[in-house]
N, C-alpha and C positions, 0 to 999 in steps of 0.2 A: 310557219307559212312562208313560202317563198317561189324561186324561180329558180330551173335546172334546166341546162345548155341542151340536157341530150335527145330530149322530143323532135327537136326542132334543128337541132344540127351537129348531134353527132360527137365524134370526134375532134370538128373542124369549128370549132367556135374562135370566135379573135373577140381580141380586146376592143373594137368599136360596137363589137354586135351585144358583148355582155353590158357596155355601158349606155348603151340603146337599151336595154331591159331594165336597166337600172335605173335611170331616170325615169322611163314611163312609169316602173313601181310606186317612186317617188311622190310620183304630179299623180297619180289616178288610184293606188292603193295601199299606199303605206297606213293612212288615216284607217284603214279596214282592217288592220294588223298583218296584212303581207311586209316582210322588213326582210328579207335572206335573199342573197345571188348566190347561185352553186356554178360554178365550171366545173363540166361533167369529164372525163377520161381523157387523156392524153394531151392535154396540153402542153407537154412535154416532148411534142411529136412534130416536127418541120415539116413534116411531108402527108400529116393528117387528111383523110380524104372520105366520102360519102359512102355508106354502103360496108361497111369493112375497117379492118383493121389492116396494117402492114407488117406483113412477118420482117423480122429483125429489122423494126425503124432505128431512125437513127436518132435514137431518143438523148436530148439536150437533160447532161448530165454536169454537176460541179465537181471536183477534183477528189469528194469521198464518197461518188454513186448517189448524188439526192437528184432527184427530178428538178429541172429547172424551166422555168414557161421558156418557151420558143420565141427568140426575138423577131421573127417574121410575119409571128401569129400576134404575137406583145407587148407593142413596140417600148412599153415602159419598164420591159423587163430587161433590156438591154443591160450591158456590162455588171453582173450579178446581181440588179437590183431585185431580179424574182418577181414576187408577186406584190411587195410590199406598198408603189404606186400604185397598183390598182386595189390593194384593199385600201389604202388611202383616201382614193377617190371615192368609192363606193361608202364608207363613212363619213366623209363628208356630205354625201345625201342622207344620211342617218340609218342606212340599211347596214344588215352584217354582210360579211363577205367567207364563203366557203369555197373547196374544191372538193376535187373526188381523188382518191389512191388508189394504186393495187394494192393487194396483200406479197410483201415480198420484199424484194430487193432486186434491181434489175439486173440481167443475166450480162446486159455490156459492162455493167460495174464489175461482175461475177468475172468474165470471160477477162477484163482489164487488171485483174487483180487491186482495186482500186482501196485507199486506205480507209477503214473508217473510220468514222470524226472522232475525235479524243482518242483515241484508243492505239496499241502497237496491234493489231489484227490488220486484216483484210476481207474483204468481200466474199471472196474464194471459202475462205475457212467456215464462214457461219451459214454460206448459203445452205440451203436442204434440194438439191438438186432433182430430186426426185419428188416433189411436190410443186405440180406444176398446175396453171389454171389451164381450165379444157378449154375455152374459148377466147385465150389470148394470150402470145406469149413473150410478151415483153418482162415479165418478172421471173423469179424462180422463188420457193419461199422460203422460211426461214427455219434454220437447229434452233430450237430454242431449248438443247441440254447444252449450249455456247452460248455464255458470257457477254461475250459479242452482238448476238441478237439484237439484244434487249437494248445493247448501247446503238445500233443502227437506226431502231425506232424511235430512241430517245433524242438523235442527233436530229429522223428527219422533224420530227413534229416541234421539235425545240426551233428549227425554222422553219417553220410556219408558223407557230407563235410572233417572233422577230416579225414575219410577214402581215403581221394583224389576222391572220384566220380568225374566226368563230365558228366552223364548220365544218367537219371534215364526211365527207361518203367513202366510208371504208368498203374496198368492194372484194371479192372473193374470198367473204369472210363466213359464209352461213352453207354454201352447199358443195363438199360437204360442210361440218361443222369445226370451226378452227380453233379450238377452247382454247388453244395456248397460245398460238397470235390473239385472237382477239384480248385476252387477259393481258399479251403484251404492251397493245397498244393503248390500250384504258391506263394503264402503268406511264406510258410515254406523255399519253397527253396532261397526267396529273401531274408531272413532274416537270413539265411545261412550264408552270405560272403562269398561262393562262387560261379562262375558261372558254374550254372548247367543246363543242356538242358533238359526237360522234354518234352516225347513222351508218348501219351495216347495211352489207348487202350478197349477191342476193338470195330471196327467202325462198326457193324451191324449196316444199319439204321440210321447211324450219317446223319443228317441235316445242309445243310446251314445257316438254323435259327438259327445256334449256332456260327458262324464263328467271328461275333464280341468277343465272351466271349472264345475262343479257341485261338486266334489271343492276347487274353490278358495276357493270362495263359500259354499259351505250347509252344513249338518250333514245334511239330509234332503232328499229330493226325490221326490215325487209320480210311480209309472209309467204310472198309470192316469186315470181322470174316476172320478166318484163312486161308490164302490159301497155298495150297499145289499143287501136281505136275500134276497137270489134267489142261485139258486143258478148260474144262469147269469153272473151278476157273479165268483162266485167260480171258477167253472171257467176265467172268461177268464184268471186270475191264475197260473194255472199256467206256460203257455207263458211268459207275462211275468218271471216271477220265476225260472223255469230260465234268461234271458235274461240277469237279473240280480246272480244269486246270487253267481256267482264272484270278481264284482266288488268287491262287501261287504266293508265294513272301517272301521275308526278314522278311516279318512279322509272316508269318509262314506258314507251310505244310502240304499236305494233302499227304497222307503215303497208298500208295496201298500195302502195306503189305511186308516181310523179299521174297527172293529170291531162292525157293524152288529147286535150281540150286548144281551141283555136287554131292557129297557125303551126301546123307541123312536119316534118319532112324536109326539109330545104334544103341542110344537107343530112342526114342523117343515115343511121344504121336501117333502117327499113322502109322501104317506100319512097313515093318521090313526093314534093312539091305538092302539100294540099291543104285545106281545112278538115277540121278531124272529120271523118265517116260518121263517125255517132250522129243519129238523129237528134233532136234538140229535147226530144223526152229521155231519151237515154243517158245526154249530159244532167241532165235533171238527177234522173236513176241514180249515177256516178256519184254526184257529189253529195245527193240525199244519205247512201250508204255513208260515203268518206264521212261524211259529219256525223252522223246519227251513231256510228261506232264509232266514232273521236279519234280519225286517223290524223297523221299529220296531215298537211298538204303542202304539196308541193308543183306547181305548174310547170306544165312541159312546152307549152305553146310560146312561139314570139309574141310577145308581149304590144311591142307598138302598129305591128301587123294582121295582130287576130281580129276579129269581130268584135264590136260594138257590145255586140250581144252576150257573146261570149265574155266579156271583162263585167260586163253584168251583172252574171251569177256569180263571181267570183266576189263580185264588191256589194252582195246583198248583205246587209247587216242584221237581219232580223233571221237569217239563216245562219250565219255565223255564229250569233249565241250560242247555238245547239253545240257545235265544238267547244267554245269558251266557259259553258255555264251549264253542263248536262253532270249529270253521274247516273249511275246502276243503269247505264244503257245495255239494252239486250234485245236480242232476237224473241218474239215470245210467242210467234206463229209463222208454220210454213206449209200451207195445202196446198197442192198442185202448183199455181199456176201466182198464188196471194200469201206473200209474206211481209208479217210485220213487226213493225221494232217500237221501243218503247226508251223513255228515258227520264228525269225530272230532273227541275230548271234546281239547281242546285243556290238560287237565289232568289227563291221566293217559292210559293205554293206549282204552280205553273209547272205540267206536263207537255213532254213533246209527243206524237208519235208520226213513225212513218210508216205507210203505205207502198206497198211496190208491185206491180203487174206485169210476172215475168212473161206474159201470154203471147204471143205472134201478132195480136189482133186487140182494138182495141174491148175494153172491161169493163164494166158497170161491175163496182165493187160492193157489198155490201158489210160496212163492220160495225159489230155492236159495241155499244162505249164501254161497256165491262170490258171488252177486250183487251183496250189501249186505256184501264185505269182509270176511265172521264166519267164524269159526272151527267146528272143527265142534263140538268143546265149551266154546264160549261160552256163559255166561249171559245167556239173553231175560228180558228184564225188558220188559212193556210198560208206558209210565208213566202212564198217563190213568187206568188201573183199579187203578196198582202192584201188579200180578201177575208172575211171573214164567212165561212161556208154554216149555212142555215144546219140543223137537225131538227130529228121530233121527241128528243129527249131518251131515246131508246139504241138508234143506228145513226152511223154517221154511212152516207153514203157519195160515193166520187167517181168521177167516169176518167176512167185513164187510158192516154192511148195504150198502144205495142209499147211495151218497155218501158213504161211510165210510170211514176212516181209523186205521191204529194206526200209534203213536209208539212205538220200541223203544230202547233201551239193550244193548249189546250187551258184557259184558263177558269178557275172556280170562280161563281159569279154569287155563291151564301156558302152555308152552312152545309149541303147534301153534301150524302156519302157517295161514294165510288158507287156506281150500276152494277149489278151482275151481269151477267152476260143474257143478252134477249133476242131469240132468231138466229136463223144459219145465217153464215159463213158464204158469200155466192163469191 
């Protein structure tokens, strides 16, 4: 659980704005298990700007082609120190500290014939110039039947280690599918000595037929492309993460993407200057999925600028469980307009389920507790509002707006068995 630059700004994030986020984690959510800062893309870039990337920036490179932060964007990274004062700093608040990469090896290292670290090669020789990302092209990617490769990833993640990382956002790693970078990089980071979490990206299209070789490699993986504050972004997320859910586990995750929640745009790749669009049922929707299918999270919103409201749900603790302490989550109903999930408290008797109302308008829902596993005199608890919602021992019933959402707890109060199911479906 953490905080990513790119919702909120982009390309152009600076080192006062990340430790503005960092601290507010600190003081208002660390206690909730939020503890990660990511700097999203190009901080290696001087001339970073809103809206866009810049074709041939003039990306701050060390003397063997590794990315180095921008001293004008960091100001602690001045004279090679990189990123090492600011992961410093951000563990001195007790948080990890990450960034984001391309896949590749940058085309000015390529174009300068530049050495790589240890090695009698160069740049030139290992690049794979013909494997280029379609939406950005500061890198070029890598031969990996060259020896060399393997030693450029090795060199750069070796500092970032040195730098204190914990985190890296490996990006143009999944569409298409890069079996042999990514295998590269999982190689680099082990050989690191340090432990470092790597999250791929991104998931257009990403397959289950890759989950073995994902599960070997990453701690996270990307199922989707970007989403942002529309609600059609998050409805596609449904079918996706009932796809994925049951797969979830220690071995690793599948990532319906950063939390397009609060404060976002400022300066960023899309849109200008706002609070998310999402209605405040939709953010509900959002995170009810992300939890209920045990996505990671990860927040896209400015942290000491968002709503009140908004830091909120983020710091509900009786929601969070459901991520910390759920197993055999799954999709186990989808009619029209009413689908629902199901999961168990993986620490004690205790079911969760969720509710969702993908309808235009608001829904009077009707579901019977055979549905969602409940007993007929279980305790509903629902945890967004922590109210405990009455039944008659047969149906649980909820009135939901447009787009809304309730997250229930469902606890055994004797000895009854689970209900069958009683009554339609409304």
């Amino acid at each position: 659980m953490g905080w990513n630059s790119w919702d909120c700004y982009g390309t152009t994030v600076t080192e006062e704005e990340v430790l503005a986020n960092a601290t507010f984690m600190r003081d208002h959510m660390l206690a909730h298990g939020w503890d990660t800062v990511v700097v999203d893309i190009q901080w290696y870039d001087p001339t970073a700007r809103a809206h866009g990337y810049n074709a041939d920036a003039p990306l701050v490179l060390d003397d063997h082609g590794r990315q180095m932060p921008a001293p004008n964007r960091f100001p602690s990274a001045a004279n090679g120190a990189g990123f090492g004062p600011l992961a410093d700093r951000v563990h001195q608040l007790g948080l990890r500290f990450g960034l984001h990469i391309m896949r590749g090896i940058p085309r000015r290292a390529v174009d300068a014939r530049l050495p790589v670290a240890g090695t009698d090669w160069t740049a030139d020789e290992i690049a794979d110039t013909g494997s280029v990302c379609p939406w950005n092209s500061d890198n070029y990617g890598l031969n990996h039947d060259h020896p060399g490769a393997q030693a450029y990833y090795d060199a750069q993640v070796a500092q970032f280690a040195r730098w204190g990382v914990d985190f890296i956002k490996a990006d143009d790693m999944l569409f298409p599918y890069h079996e042999r970078e990514i295998s590269a990089y999982a190689r680099a980071i082990a050989r690191s000595g340090r432990p470092i979490e790597l999250s791929l990206s991104p998931g257009t299209d990403v397959s289950l037929a890759h989950l073995d070789h994902l599960r070997e490699t990453a701690t996270m993986w990307r199922v989707c492309d970007d989403l942002w504050d529309r609600w059609e972004d998050v409805e596609a997320q449904f079918a996706r993460m009932a796809r994925w859910a049951p797969w979830q586990s220690e071995r690793g995750w599948a990532d319906a993407d950063m939390l397009p929640l609060g404060r976002i745009g400022i300066r960023a790749e899309r849109g200008d200057d706002r609070v998310s669009a999402l209605s405040r049922p939709e953010q509900i929707s959002l995170l009810t999925l992300w939890l209920i299918s045990r996505s990671p999270l990860m927040m896209g919103g400015d942290l000491p600028t968002s709503p009140p409201e908004t830091i909120e749900l983020l710091t509900n603790d009786e929601a969070l469980d459901v991520l910390w302490h759920s197993g055999d989550n799954r999709e186990v109903l989808r009619e029209t307009d009413l689908v629902l999930w199901t999961a168990r408290d993986t620490d004690g008797d205790a079911r969760y389920a969720a509710v969702f109302s993908l309808a235009d308008r608001p829904e009077r829902v009707t579901v019977p507790l055979g549905s969602i596993g409940a007993r007929p005199d279980d305790r509903v608890r629902e945890l967004w509002t922590g109210t405990d919602t009455p039944h008659d021992g047969h149906a649980l019933h909820a009135d939901l707006p447009a787009h809304g959402a309730a997250l229930y707890r469902l606890t055994p109060s004797g000895p009854s068995e689970p209900s069958g199911p009683s009554g339609a479906i409304a």
